[in-house]
Structure formats: structure tokens, C-alpha cells
C-alpha positions in Angstrom: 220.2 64.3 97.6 216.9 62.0 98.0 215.4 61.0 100.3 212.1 58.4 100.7 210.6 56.9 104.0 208.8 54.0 103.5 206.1 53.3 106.3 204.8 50.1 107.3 201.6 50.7 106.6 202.6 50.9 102.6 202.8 55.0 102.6 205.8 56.9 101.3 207.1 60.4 102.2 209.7 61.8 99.8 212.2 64.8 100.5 215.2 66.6 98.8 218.4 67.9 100.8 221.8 69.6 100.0 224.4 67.4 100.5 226.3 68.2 103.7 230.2 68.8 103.2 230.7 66.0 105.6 228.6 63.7 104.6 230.9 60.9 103.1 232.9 60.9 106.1 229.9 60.7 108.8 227.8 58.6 106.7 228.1 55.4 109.0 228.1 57.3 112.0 225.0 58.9 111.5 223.3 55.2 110.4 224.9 54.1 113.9 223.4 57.3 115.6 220.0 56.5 113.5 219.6 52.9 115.0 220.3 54.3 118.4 218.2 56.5 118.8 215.3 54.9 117.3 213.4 57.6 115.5 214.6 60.0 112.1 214.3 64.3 112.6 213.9 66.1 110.0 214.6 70.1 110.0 212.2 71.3 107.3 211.5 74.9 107.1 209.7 76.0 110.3 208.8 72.7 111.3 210.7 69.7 112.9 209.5 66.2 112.1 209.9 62.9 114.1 209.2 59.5 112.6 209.8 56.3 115.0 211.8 53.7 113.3 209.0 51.4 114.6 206.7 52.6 111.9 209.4 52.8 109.1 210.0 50.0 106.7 212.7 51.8 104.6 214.7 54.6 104.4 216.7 55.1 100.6 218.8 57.9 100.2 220.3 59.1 96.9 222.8 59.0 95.4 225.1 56.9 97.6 227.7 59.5 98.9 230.9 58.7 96.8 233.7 57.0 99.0 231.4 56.5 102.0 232.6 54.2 104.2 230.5 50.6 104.8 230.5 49.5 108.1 231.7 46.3 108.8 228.3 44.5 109.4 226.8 45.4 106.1 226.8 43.4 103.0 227.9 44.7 99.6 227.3 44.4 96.0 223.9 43.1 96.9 221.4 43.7 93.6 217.7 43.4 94.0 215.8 40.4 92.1 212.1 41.0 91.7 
């Protein structure tokens, strides 16, 4: 999987994961969790990094996990225009 963190400040960081075994089933949770705590950790190989979501204009992950549940308060089938 993808990953790419776009800062306010127009920068972009880009990493690749394995995809967890649970990850379609936690999917939501962890965007809950996310929004909680306010920041994103990454575990990279001997070093931990820790954005605040206050300097984050975007986070896309990719590919979509297949069958991952939407919470409630999203909204689907949206397609970008410009």
C-alpha cells in the first residue's frame, strides 16, 4: 500500500507499507483513532515519526482496502473535477 502526506505548506512525503491482515476490518476505526488523537506515527525502520494533523492537509492511502467499511458520516462515489 501507499501512502502520501500532504503538508500545508505544499510539501509531500510518500511511503510504502504491507498491508496488515486486518486492515479492511479496522479501517474506520483507525480513521476514528487518527482524528482523535490528532497527530499520524509512523514505525519506519529505527525511527518513529510524528506528524500533527495541524500541519497535514491530506493523507491518501492506496489502494482502497477492498470491502472496507465507510463510516456513516462520509460521503461516497464522490469524483474529483479539476
Amino acid at each position: 500500500m501507499n501512502l502520501t502526506i500532504e503538508f500545508v505548506d505544499g510539501s509531500k512525503e510518500s511511503y510504502r507499507f504491507k498491508k496488515r491482515e486486518d486492515a479492511d476490518l479496522k479501517a474506520v476505526s483507525r480513521i476514528e483513532k487518527l482524528a482523535g488523537v490528532q497527530m499520524l506515527m509512523l514505525a519506519l525502520e529505527g525511527e518513529t515519526r510524528v506528524y500533527p494533523l495541524t500541519n497535514i492537509k491530506c493523507i491518501r492511502v492506496l489502494p482502497v482496502p477492498s470491502g472496507a467499511p465507510v463510516p456513516d458520516y462520509a460521503i461516497v462515489g464522490v469524483e474529483p473535477i479539476n
